[in-house]
C-alpha positions in Angstrom: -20.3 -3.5 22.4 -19.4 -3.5 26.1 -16.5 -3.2 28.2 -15.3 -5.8 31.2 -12.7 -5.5 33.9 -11.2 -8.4 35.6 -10.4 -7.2 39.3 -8.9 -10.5 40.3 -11.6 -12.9 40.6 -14.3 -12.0 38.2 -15.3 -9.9 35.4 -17.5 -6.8 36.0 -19.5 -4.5 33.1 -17.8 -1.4 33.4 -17.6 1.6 31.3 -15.9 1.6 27.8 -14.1 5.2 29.0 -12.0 3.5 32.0 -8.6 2.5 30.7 -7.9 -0.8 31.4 -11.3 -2.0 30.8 -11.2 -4.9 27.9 -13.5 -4.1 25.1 -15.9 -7.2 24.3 -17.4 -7.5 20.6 -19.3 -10.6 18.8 -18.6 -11.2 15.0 -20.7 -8.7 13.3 -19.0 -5.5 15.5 -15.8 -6.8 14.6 -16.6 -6.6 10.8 -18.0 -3.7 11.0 -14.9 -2.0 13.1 -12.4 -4.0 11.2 -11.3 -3.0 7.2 -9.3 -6.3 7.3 -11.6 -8.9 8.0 -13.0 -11.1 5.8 -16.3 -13.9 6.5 -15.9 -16.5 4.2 -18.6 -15.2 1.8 -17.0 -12.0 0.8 -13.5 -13.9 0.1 -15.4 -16.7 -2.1 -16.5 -13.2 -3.8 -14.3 -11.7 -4.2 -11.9 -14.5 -5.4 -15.0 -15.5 -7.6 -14.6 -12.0 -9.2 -11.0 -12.1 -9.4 -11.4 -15.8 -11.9 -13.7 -14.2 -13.8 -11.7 -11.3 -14.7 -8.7 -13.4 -15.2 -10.7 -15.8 -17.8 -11.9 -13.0 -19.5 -8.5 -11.5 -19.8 -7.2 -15.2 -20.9 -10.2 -14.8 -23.9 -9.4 -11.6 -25.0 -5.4 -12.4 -25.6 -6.6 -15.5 -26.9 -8.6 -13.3 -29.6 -5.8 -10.7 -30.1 -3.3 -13.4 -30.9 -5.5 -15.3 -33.6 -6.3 -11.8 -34.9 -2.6 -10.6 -35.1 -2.3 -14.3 -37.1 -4.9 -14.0 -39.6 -3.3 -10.5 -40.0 0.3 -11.6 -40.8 -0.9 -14.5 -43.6 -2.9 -12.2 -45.3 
């Protein structure tokens, strides 16, 4: 990470301490900085993780229904 200041006409490295300096990042400072962002990999897992938890949940009513029917006929 590193800090620019634009005095007009270009932008100079500065120090991160001076206040109006702008602080420059790539994409892997900005994940690690950030709680809120996501790279694509991490959402396809999570939302992988999320279907397979609603499927198993989907199963196991699935089972508690057909149980809760072979109960009541016999």
């Amino acid at each position: 990470m590193f800090c620019l200041k634009h005095d007009g006409t270009a932008y100079q490295e500065v120090s991160c301490d001076i206040p109006d300096a702008l602080i420059v990042v790539n994409r892997i400072e900005l994940a690690q900085l950030s709680p809120l962002y996501l790279d694509t990999e991490s959402a396809m897992a999570i939302s992988g993780a999320m279907l397979m938890i609603m499927a198993v949940a989907f199963v196991l009513r699935q089972v508690r229904k057909y149980l809760e029917t072979e109960k009541e006929e016999s």
